[in-house]
N, C-alpha and C positions, 0 to 999 in steps of 0.2 A: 504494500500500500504506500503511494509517494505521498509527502507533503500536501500537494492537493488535493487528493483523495479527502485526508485529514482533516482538512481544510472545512472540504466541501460538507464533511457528515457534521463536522462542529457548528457548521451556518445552518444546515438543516436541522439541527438536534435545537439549536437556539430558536428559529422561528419554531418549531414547535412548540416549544416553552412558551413563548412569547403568545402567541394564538392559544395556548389552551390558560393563562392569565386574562386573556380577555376577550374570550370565545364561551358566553355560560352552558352550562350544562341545560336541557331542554326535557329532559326524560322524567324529571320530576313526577307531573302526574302520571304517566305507567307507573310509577316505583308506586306511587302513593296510592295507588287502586289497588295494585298486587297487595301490600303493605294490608291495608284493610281486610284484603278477605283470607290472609294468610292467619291474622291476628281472630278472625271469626271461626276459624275454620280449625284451628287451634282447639280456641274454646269448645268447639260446641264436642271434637274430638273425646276432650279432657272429659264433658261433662256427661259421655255416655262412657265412658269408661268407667266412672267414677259409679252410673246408676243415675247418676242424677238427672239424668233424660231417657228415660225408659224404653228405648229405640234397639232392635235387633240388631245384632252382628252385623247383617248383613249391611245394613245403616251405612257402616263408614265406608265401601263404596258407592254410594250417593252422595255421599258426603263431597268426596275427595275426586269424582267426575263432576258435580256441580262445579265443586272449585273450578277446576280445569276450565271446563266449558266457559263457565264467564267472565272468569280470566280473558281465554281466548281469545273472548268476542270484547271483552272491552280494550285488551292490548288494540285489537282491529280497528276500532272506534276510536281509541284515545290517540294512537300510533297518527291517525289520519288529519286529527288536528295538531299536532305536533311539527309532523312532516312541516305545515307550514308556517311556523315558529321563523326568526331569523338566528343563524346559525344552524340549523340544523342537518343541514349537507357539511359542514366544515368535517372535515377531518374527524377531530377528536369525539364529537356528537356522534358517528358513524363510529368511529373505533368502541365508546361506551356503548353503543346500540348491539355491535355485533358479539360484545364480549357477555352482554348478558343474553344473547341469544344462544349464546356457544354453555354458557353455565348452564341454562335453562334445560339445551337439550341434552347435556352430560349427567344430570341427573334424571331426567326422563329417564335415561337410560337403565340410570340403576334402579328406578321405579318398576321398568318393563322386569328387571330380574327379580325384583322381588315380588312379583306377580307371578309370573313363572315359576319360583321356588314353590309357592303357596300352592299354585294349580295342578302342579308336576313332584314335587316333594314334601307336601302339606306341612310348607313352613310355617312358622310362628310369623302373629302378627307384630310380635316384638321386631322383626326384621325390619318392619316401616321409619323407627328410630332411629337405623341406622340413616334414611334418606335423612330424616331431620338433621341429624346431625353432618352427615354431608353437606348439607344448604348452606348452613352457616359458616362451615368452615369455606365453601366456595364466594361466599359474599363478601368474607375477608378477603378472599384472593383477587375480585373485581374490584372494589374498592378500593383494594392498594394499587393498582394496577393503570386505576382510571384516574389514582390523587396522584403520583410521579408522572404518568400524561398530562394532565392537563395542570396540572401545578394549583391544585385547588387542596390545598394543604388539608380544612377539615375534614378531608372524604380519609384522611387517616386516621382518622378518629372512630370512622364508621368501621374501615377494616378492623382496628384491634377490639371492636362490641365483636362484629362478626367471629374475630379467632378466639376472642374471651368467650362465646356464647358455645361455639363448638365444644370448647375443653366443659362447659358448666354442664352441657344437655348430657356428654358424653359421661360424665359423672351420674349421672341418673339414668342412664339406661338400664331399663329391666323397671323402672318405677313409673308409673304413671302421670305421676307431679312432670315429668317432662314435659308433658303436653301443656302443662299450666306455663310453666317456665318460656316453651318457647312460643306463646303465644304474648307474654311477657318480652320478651328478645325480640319480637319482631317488630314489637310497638320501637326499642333504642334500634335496631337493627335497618329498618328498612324505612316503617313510617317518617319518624324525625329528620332520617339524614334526608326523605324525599322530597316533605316539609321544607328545609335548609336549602334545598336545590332550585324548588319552584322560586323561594325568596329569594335568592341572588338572581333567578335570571328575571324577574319581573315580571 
């Protein structure tokens, strides 16, 4: 690599500093819909576990396809007014868009196996823990990822809730209180920091 090569990655590494100081973050509301029904969906989780909602087993898949579904359809929705936000084709808008596209479907993933365990080797539903717990540790890994991009310093504050919440739920695995917990976690985790985002960018 000559001299200018050097050169050339140290001007581009700079403008991109520079653009993501003063390029805001736009995803806000996505985070902050997700955020919501993650925090609902939690609870209402916890609260048939618990008994305190008197709803069959079979319940928590309705549960957790509703999630999905309206999810879906309001990423779809929300996605649509956002798109026309200013900044929102910049660079860095697109790099945080794809990287929680890319968590999203890397846990899908582990979702589809632990569905397939369940169908195919009548696993415990304790196995679903393990996603939660996956999540959070993955929302630290966006978060820190998207706060040294774009030079928006608090968003490291979000990743260490995200990696603090991973080691806490993972502490509680096998107890039910996890689900209280990260329904808890997701209000510091997701809601606030989406909160903090919609408010800087205006």
């Amino acid at each position: 690599m000559t001299n200018r090569d050097i050169l050339s990655d140290l001007e581009h590494a700079s403008r991109i500093a520079r653009d993501g100081a003063e390029t805001p973050l736009v995803g806000g509301p996505i985070g902050l819909m997700w955020g919501i029904l993650l925090t609902v969906t939690f609870g209402v989780h916890y609260l048939i576990l618990e008994r305190i909602l008197a709803f069959p087993e079979w319940s928590f898949a309705i549960l957790w396809i509703s999630f999905a579904v309206l999810g879906g359809i309001g990423s779809m929705v929300l996605g649509r007014k956002v798109e026309t936000r200013a900044g929102a084709a910049s660079l860095l808008n697109r790099t945080e868009k794809y990287l929680w596209v890319m968590f999203t479907a890397a846990l899908g993933s582990i979702a589809v196996g632990v569905l397939l365990n369940q169908l195919l080797n009548e696993g415990s539903y304790e196995l679903w823990t393990f996603v939660l717990i996956v999540g959070f540790a993955g929302q630290g890994l966006v978060y820190g990822v998207t706060a040294k991009l774009t030079g928006h310093g608090w968003l490291h504050f979000a990743s260490l809730g995200g990696c603090i919440m991973a080691a806490v739920t993972m502490s509680f695995y096998g107890d039910t209180t996890i689900y209280l917990i990260a329904a808890i976690g997701t209000v510091i985790t997701v809601i606030i920091p989406s909160l903090l985002s919609m408010k800087a960018a205006g």
